[in-house]
C-alpha angles and dihedrals in degrees: 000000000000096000085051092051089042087057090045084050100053092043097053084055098047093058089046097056091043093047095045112037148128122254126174104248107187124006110246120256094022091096122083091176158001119230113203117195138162112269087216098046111022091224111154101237097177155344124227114203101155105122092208095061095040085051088054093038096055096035093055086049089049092058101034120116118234138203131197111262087182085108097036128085102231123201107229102260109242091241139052114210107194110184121210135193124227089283100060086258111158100227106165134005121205141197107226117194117211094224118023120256125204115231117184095339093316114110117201147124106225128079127191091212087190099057096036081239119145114196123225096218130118098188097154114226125222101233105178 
């Protein structure tokens, strides 16, 4: 009985930690700016060149911790991020959500609809 409990066990925390873990998302120091746009209109609302706030930006994404949305119907966030390098390469686009939302015990406000990734990260975006 116990070696079969010590093997549940295991496995329960195997999926969490799948399920739930850190990846590093964008290398610091590869990213000039941050294009914010509308996700309904497309419309381009800002840029966002400040090396300081890209830095915080990527680093909080960096650490934050994900979790799969691929089972999970998500509500188009309100915002689209696209991250480009020095020469104007998209190398990441982002969904950005206006207020942070909590999925499965992650709170955030960025999803990498691609990689059905949700970031825990509430870095709070200047919009206007």
């Amino acid at each position: 009985m116990l070696p079969y409990r010590t093997f549940a066990i295991t496995v329960i925390l195997l999926i969490i930690t799948v399920g739930c873990s850190s990846k590093q998302l964008l290398p610091n120091g590869e990213i000039d700016r941050i294009v914010i746009s509308d996700e309904e209109s497309g419309q381009t609302l800002k840029e966002v060149t400040d090396p300081e706030i890209i830095s915080a930006v990527v680093n909080t994404l960096n650490k934050a911790h994900t979790v799969s949305t691929g089972a999970i119907d998500m509500a188009a966030p309100e915002y689209n991020l696209k991250f480009l390098s020095p020469k104007q390469e998209e190398l990441l686009v982002l969904g950005y959500y206006d207020k942070a939302i909590t999925l499965n015990s992650v709170t955030g406000r960025y999803w990498h609809a691609e990689q059905d990734q949700f970031y825990g990260s509430t870095y709070n975006l200047d919009l206007h």
